[in-house]
C-alpha positions, 0 to 999 in steps of 0.5 A: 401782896403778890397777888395784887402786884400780879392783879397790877401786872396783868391789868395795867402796864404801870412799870413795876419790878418784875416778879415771880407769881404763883398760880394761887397768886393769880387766882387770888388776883380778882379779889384786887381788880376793883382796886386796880381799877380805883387806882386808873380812876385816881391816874386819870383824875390827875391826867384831867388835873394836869392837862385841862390847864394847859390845853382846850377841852377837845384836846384835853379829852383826846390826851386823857384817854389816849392816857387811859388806853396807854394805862391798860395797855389796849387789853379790854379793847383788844377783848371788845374788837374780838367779841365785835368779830365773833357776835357781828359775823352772825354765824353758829355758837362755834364758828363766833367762837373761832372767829374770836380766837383768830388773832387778826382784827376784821372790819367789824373789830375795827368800828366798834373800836372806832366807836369805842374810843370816839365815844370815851373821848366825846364822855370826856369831853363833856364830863370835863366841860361839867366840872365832873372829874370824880366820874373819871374815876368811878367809871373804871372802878365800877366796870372793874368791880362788874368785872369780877362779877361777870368771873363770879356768876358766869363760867368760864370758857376753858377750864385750862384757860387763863381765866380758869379758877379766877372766881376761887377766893371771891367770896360773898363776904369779899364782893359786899366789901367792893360793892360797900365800898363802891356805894360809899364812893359814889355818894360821897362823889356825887351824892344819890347821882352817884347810887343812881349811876352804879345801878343804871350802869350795873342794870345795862352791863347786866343785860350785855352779858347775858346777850352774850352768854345767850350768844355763847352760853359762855364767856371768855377772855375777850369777853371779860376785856368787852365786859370792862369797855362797855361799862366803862363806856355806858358809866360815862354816857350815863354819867353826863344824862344824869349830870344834865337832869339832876345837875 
């Protein structure tokens, strides 16, 4: 339990009592990410319930992700502008590395979070307008779940890092159940779209991360908050394509 409470925590700022977490609590915590993410999926399925009978479709958009921004607090966002800095600065392995650390945001961070958002808001929009909430919740789901795949077969940056050991108790037995379930879900959601949307989704998150690891022969903590964004970001896109073909 408190390994999913500290999961909760770090992922999310959804007020909870303030606990004490172990170290092996923490690592455990992966084991408990896609979960998370299907809870943020269930809350933004309820924000679109909520404000699409009280306001126009653009604005509803524009309150249900500043919904979701206000969920995670900002954390993967930070992760993508960080990244956007190190890759978009063209330089040597090391100094991207150094770039991502700094913690002021340059202008290459700055429009790829401009982009980011404007481009989840114009998601919303659309999958609002086409009567496809359920994708709102699949979508965090899913980049949650390729998450703790990135922390599963990618090392890590730091061995005293915050990300270090995160990959100890996820297990092959425990990422068949994640993805079992996830395959379920997203038939039951939306049919074969849905087995279409996780695979398109995983196949291009796939190529990101190894842009990245080509990049940086590594991952970090930022790249992980990157990793989350962009499939969350490519689930909708794909999300409304796939809608309007096979719709």
């Amino acid at each position: 339990m408190k390994a999913f409470l500290a999961a909760l925590m770090f992922l999310t700022r959804i007020p909870i009592p303030k606990i004490e977490v172990s170290n092996t609590d923490w690592k455990k915590s992966p084991v408990y990410f896609p979960l998370i993410g299907l809870l943020i999926g269930g809350m933004l399925w309820l924000a679109v319930f909520l404000v699409d009978k009280l306001f126009l479709p653009p604005v509803s958009a524009f309150l249900i992700v500043f919904v979701w921004i206000w969920i995670t607090g900002g954390l993967h966002i930070d992760g993508w502008m960080d990244l956007a800095d190190g890759l978009g600065s063209n330089r040597s392995r090391e100094q991207m590395l150094e770039i991502m650390k700094d913690s002021r945001v340059g202008a290459m961070g700055v429009i790829a979070a401009i982009c980011l958002i404007a481009g989840k808001i114009l998601a919303v929009y659309e999958l609002v307008e086409l009567h496809e909430p359920l994708m709102l919740v699949l979508s965090p789901w899913m980049a949650r779940f390729l998450l703790i795949c990135a922390i599963k077969f990618w090392p890590y940056r730091n061995e005293a890092g915050l990300g270090s050991g995160l990959s100890a108790f996820l297990s092959y037995p425990i990422m068949l159940i994640h993805l079992i379930l996830i395959l379920v879900i997203s038939y039951w959601a939306a049919g074969l779209n849905g087995i279409m949307l996780l695979f398109m989704t995983s196949v291009l998150t796939l190529l990101f991360i190894l842009n990245i690891y080509r990049k940086l022969n590594m991952l970090t903590g930022d790249c992980y908050g990157a990793i989350v964004e962009w499939s969350e970001c490519v689930s909708l896109f794909l999300a409304m394509a796939i809608g309007r073909l096979m719709g």
